[in-house]
C-alpha positions in Angstrom: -10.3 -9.7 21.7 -11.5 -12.7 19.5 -15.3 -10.7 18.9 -12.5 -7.7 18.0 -10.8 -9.9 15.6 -13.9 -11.1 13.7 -15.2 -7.5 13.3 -12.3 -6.5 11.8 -12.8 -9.6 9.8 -16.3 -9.2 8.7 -14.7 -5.3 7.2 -12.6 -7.0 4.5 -15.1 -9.4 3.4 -16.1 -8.3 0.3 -19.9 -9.7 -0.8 -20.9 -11.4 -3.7 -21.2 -10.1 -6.7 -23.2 -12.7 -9.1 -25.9 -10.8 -9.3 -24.3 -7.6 -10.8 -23.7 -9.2 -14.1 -27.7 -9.6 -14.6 -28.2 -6.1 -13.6 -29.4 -3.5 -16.7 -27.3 -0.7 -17.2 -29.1 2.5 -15.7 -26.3 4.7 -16.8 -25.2 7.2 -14.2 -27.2 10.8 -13.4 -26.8 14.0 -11.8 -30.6 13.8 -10.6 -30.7 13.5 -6.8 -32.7 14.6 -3.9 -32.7 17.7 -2.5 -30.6 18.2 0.5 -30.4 20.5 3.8 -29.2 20.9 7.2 -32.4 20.0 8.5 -32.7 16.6 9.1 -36.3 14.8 10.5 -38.7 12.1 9.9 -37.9 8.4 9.8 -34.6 6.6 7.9 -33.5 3.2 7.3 -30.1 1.9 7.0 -28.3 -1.5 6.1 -25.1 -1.5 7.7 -22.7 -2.0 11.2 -23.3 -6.2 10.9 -21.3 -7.2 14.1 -20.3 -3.9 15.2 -17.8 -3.2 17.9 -16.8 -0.5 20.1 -15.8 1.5 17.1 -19.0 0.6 15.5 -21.4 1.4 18.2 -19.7 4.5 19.4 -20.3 6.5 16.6 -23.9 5.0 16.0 -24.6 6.3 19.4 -22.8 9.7 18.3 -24.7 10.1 15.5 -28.2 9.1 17.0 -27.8 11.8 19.2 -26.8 14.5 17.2 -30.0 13.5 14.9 -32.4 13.3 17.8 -35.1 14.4 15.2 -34.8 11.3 13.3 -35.7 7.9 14.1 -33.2 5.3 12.8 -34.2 1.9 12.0 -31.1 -0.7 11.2 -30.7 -3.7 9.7 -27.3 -4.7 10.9 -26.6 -7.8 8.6 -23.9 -8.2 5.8 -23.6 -7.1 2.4 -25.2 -9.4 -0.2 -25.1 -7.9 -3.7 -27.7 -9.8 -4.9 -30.0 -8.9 -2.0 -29.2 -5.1 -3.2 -30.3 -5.1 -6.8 -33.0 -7.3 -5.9 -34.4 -4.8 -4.0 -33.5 -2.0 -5.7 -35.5 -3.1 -8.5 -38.5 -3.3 -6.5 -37.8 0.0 -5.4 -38.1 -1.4 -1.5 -34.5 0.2 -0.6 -33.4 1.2 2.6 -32.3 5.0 2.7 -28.6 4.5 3.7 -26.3 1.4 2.6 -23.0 0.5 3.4 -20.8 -1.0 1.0 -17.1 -1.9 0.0 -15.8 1.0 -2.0 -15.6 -1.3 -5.3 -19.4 -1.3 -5.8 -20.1 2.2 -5.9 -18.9 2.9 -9.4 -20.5 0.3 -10.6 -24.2 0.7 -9.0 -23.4 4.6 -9.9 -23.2 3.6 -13.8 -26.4 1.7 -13.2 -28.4 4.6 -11.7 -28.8 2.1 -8.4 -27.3 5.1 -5.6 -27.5 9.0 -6.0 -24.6 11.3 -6.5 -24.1 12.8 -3.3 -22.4 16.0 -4.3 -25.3 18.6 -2.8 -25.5 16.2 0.2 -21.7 17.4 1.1 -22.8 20.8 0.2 -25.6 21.3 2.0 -24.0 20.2 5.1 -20.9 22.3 4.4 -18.3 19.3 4.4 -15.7 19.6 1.7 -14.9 16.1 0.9 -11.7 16.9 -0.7 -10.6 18.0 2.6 -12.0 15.7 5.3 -11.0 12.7 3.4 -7.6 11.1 1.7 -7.5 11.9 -2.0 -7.1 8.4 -2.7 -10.5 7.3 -0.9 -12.1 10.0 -2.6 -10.8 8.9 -6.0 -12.5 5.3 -5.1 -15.9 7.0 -4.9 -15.6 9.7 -7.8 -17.0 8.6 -10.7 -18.2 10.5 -13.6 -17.6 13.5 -12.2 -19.4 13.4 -9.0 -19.2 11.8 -5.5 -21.7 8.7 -5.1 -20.4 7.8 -1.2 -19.5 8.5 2.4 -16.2 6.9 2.7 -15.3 5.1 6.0 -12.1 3.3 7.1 -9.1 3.1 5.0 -6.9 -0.5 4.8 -3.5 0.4 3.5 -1.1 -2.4 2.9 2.3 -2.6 4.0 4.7 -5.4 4.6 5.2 -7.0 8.4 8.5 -8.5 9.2 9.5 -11.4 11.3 12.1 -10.9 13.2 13.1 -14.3 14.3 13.4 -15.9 11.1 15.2 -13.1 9.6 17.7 -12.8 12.2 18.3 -16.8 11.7 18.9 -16.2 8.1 20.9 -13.2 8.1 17.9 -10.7 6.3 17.8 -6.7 7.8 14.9 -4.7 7.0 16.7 -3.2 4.2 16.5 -6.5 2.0 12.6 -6.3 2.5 12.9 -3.8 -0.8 10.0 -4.4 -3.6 11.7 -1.7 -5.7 14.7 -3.8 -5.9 13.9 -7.1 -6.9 17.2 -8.8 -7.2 17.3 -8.1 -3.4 14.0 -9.0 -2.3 14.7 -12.4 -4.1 17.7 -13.1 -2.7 16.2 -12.3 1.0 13.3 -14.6 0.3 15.6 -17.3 -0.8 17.9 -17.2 2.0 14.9 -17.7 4.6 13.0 -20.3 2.4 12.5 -23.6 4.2 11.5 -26.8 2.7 10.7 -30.3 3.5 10.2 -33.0 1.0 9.4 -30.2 -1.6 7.1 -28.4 0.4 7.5 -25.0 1.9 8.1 -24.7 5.8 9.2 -21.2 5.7 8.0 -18.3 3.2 10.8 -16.4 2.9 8.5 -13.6 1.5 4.8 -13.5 0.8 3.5 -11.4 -1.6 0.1 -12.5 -1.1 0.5 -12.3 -4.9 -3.4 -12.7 -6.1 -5.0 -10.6 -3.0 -2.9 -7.9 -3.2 -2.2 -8.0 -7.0 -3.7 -4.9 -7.5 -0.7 -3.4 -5.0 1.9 -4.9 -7.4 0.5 -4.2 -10.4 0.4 0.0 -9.6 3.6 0.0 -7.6 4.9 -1.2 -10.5 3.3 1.7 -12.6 0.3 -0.3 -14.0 -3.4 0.5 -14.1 -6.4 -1.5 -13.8 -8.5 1.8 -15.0 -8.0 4.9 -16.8 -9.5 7.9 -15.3 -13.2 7.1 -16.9 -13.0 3.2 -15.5 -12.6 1.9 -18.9 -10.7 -1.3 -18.2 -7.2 -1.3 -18.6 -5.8 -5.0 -17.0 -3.4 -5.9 -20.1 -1.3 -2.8 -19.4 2.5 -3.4 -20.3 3.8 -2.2 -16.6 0.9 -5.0 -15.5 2.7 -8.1 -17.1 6.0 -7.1 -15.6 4.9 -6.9 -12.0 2.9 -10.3 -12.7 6.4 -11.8 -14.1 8.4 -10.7 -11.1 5.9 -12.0 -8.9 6.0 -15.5 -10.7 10.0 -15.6 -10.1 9.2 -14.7 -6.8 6.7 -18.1 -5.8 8.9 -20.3 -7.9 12.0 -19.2 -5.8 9.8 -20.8 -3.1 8.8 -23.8 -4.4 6.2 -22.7 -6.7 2.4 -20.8 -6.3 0.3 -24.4 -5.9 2.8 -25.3 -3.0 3.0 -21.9 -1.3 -0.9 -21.4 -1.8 -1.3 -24.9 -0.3 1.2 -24.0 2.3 -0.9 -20.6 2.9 -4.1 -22.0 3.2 -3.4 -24.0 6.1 -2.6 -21.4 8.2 -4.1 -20.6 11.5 -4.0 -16.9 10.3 -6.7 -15.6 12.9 -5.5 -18.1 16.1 -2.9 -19.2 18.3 -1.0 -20.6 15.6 -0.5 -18.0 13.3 2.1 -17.6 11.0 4.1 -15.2 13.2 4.1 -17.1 16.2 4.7 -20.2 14.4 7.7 -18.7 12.4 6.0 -19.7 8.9 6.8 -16.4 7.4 9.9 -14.2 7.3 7.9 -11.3 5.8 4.3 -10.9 4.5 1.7 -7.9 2.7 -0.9 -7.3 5.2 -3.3 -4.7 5.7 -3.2 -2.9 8.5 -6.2 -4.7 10.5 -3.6 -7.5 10.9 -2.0 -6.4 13.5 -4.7 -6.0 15.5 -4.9 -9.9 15.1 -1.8 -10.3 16.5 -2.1 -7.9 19.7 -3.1 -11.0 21.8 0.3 -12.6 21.0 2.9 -10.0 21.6 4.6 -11.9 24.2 5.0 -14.4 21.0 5.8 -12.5 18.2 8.3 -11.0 17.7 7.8 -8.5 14.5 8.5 -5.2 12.5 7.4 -3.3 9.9 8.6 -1.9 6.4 6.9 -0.1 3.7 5.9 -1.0 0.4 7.6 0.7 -1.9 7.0 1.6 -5.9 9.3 0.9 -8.5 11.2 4.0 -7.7 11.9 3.4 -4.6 9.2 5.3 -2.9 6.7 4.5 0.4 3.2 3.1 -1.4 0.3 1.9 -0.4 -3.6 1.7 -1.9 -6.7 2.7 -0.6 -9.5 0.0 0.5 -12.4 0.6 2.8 -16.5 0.4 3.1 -18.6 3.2 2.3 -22.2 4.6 2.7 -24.4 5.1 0.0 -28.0 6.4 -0.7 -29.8 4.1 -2.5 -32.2 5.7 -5.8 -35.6 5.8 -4.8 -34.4 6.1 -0.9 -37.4 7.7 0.9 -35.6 10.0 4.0 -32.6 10.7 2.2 -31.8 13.7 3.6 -31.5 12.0 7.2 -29.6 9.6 5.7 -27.1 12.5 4.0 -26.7 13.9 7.7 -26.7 9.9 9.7 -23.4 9.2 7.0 -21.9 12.6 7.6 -22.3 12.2 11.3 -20.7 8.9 11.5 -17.9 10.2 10.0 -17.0 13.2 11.2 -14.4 14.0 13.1 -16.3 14.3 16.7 -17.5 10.4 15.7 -14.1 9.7 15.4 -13.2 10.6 18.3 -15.8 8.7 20.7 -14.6 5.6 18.4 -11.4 6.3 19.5 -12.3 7.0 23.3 -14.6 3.9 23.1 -11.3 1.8 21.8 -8.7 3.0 24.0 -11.5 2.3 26.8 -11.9 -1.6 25.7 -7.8 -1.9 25.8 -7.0 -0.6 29.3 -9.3 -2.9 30.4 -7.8 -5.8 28.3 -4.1 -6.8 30.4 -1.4 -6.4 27.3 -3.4 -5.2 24.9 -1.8 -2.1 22.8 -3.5 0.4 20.6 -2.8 0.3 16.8 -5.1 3.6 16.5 -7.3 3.8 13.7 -7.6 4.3 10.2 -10.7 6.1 9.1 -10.3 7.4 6.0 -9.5 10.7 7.4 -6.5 12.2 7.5 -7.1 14.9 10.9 -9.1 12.0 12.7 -6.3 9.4 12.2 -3.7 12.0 13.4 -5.7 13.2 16.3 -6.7 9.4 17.3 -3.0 9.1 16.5 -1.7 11.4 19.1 -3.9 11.3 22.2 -4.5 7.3 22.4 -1.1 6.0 20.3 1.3 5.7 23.3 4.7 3.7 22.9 3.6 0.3 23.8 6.6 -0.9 25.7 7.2 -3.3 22.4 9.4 -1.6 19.8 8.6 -3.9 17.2 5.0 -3.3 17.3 5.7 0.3 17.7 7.8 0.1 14.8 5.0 -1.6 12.6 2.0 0.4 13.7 4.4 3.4 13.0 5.0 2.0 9.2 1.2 1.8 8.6 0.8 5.7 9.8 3.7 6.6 7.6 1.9 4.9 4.5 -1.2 5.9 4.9 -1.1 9.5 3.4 0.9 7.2 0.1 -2.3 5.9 -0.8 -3.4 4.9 -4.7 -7.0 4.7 -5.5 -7.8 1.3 -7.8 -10.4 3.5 -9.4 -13.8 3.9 -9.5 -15.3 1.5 -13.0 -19.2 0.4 -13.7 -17.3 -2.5 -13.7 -15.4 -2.1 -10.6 -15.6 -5.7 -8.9 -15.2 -7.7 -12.6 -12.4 -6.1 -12.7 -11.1 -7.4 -9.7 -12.4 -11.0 -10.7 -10.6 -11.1 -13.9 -7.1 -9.7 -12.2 -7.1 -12.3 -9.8 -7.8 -14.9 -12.0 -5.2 -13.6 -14.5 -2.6 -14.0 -11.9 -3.5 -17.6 -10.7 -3.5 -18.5 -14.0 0.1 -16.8 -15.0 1.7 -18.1 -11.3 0.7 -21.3 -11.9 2.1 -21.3 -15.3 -0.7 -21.6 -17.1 -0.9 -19.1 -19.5 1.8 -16.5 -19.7 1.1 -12.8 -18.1 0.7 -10.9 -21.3 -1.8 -13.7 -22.5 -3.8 -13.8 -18.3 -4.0 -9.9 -18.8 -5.0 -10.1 -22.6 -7.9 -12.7 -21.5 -8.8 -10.7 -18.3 -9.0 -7.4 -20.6 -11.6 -9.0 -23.2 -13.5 -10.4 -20.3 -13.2 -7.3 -18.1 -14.4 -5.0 -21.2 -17.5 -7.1 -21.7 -18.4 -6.6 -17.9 -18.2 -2.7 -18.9 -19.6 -2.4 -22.3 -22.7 -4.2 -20.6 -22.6 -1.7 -17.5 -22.6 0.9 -19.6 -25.3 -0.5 -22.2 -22.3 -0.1 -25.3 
């Protein structure tokens, strides 16, 4: 379970991105290879560091289904600056996988190919096999630059304990009623000399600020990825969000408080009762399988300002490189590991590793595909025996199909860099929301203009 735990891990770890702001803007392209059904010759790919069962499955999948190519990978983690490095010495691999956030970004610089005739030639419809939202993370400029793979939706996981001891239902976990979700986070709020105990509620308000900022009806992005971070609907979510940490002491004590948790071990803050209710993606519970006897949780959507379920889309990708030499092998290798027959063996392969892993329960998983999360869904998601776990891996199934795409941007990951620092800045009091955003804007559009050589 622990080697299960850091894989998932290593998924969410997003690279760094230093070496983008160097990078000259290439402008996007419809140029790309020329695709078939065929697939032969030799390919390499960057990708699967620390795979698991889910991993490995479909790389056997696919490796057999290609048995005229010969695949060579080098199964280490993204590194951005490794990436344009080599990309400008044209020594590229011919499939790369990514977090979703890059691809607009390397598509404005002319780094990847649009993969449009790569779908076509292999007769996948990507506006079928994959959520809308996904898609709308790897559309840019009017074409598809990626393979999507896995899909992270948030949603928020209850603690049962210490809401029962403070008198909170599920119904007061409501982020489209704030006077309500304020109230609940104050009555289970703990101190001790000041410092918090107990987070009543927590947001996770700089990590997931992008899922407060839309629910709320904001933008990072218009439709073209021009930056959009000092939206009006932006400062409002970044206000409520400010009355929500100083309800509990304040963002420097709660991050403090946060940071020493043992989030991935024995001590985590649902066995140790440190939380009454908290975002999480839906990896998370995964992490907490091992402690069910422990725990003792639930789950409750997120929900938009007008009161509806809500959720956006995060995940890796696979991408061919410009200048990749095999790419039509890698076209098919991506489109194999992704299909729905891949899927499947992942999910075999998982539900195998849990029967033979005493008390372990299957969460299912979230692929970015809507028929292979249903299917997985339905043959391998069995009522655990623990309604509370049912009840939360049942809230992340009923979100996922609410998805929002951030947007796909040629400056993408700045964009993300500037929001979070925004928000510190405007939770700790620093500057005021509409002043963060107004800051992050400027910075944010100087990231694009440069992408986009304006």
């Amino acid at each position: 379970m622990k080697s299960r735990q850091k894989a998932l891990l290593a998924i969410i770890v997003t690279a760094s991105v230093t070496a983008l702001a160097g990078c000259s803007a290439g402008g996007s392209s419809s140029a790309d290879a020329s695709f078939s059904n065929k697939a032969s010759g030799s390919m390499k790919a960057w990708g699967f560091d620390n795979a698991d069962e889910v991993g490995t499955s479909r790389l056997d999948y696919a490796k057999d289904q290609l048995k005229d190519v010969t695949i060579k990978i080098d199964q280490t983690a993204f590194d951005a600056q490794k990436f344009t490095t080599r990309a400008a010495s044209k020594d590229v691999p011919d499939a790369v996988q990514m977090d979703r956030q890059f691809v607009g970004t390397y598509a404005a610089q002319g780094l990847i190919q649009p993969l449009d005739k790569c779908f076509s030639a292999n007769k996948v419809d990507p506006d079928t096999q994959y959520y809308p939202s996904v898609m709308d993370d790897v559309t840019y400029d009017g074409h598809v630059w990626a393979v999507p793979q896995f899909y992270q939706p948030p949603a928020i996981m209850l603690n049962k304990r210490v809401m029962d001891a403070a008198g909170v239902t599920a119904a007061d976990i409501d982020t489209s009623k704030p006077d309500v979700l304020l109230a609940a986070a104050a009555k289970m709020y703990e101190a001790s000399g000041g410092n918090p105990t107990v987070l009543g509620f927590d947001p996770v308000g700089v990590n997931q600020a992008g899922l407060w900022l839309l629910g709320q009806g904001g933008q990072l992005m218009d439709s073209k990825g021009v930056p959009k971070l000092d939206d009006a609907n932006n400062a409002k979510a970044i206000a409520f969000l400010k009355q929500l940490m100083d309800a509990q002491g304040g963002y420097a004590k709660i991050k403090s408080f946060t940071d020493s948790f043992d989030t991935f071990g024995d001590k985590n803050p649902y066995v140790a009762d440190q939380v009454g209710a908290q975002v999480n993606p839906q990896w998370y519970v995964n992490v907490l399988t091992p402690y069910v006897s422990g725990v003792d949780i639930s789950g409750v959507p997120f929900k938009d300002k007008s009161g509806k379920n809500f959720t956006v889309a995060s995940g890796t990708s696979f991408v061919i490189p410009a200048g990749a030499k095999n790419a039509n092998a890698a076209c098919a290798w991506m489109l194999k590991l992704t299909s729905q027959d891949a899927w499947m063996a992942a999910g075999a392969a998982r539900a195998k590793t849990i029967a033979g892993t005493p008390g372990a329960i299957n969460t299912g998983l979230f692929t970015g595909s809507p028929e292979a999360d249903r299917a997985i869904r339905e043959k391998y998601v069995t009522p655990s025996g623990n309604s509370g776990f049912d009840e939360t891996i049942a809230t992340y199934y009923n979100v996922v199909g609410e998805g929002k795409s951030f947007g796909a941007s040629p400056a993408g990951q700045e964009i993300q860099t500037e929001l979070k620092n925004a928000v510190t800045s405007a939770l700790l009091g620093d500057k005021s929301p509409e002043k963060a955003l107004s800051d992050a804007q400027q910075a944010a559009m100087r990231a694009y203009d440069k992408a986009t050589g304006k």
